[in-house]
C-alpha positions as CSV (number, residue, x, y, z in Angstrom):
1,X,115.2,36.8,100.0
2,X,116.9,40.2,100.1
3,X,114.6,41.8,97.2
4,X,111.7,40.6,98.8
5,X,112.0,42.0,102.7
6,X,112.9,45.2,100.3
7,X,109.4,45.1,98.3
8,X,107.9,44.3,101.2
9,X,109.6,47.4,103.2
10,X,108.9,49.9,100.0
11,X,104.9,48.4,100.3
12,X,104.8,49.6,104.1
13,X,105.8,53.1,103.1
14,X,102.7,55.8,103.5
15,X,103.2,59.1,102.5
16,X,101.3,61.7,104.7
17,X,99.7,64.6,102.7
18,X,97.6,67.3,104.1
19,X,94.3,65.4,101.9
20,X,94.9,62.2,103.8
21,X,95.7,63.9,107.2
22,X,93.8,66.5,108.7
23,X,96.5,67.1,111.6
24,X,98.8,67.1,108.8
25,X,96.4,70.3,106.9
26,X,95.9,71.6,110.3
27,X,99.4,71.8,111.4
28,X,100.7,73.3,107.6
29,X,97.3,75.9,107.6
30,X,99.0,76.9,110.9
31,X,102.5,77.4,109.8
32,X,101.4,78.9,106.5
33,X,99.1,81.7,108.5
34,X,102.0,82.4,110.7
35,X,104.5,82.6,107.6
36,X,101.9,85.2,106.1
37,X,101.6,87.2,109.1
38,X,105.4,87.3,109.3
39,X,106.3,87.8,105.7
40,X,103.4,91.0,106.0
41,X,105.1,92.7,109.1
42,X,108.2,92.6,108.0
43,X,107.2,94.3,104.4
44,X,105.6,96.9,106.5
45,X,108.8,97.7,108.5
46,X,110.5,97.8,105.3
47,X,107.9,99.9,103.8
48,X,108.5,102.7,106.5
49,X,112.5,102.3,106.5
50,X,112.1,103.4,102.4
């Protein structure tokens, strides 16, 4: 009884991707265009420190 309720569990699992969730893309395009913008400034203040 115990291996079924756990094949049954592992069967519910959905894993969310950003090609079968657009909130999903939207919210990692987000994140990623804010990491870039970050990553970009901060070689530009270490740019003019050098």
């Amino acid at each position: 009884m115990e291996k079924n309720s756990r094949q049954h569990a592992e069967q519910d699992k959905k894993y969310l991707t950003s090609k079968n969730s657009p909130e999903l893309k939207k919210a990692m395009d987000k994140i990623s265009a804010e990491l870039l913008k970050r990553n970009k400034n901060l070689y530009r203040r270490l740019a003019n420190k050098c």
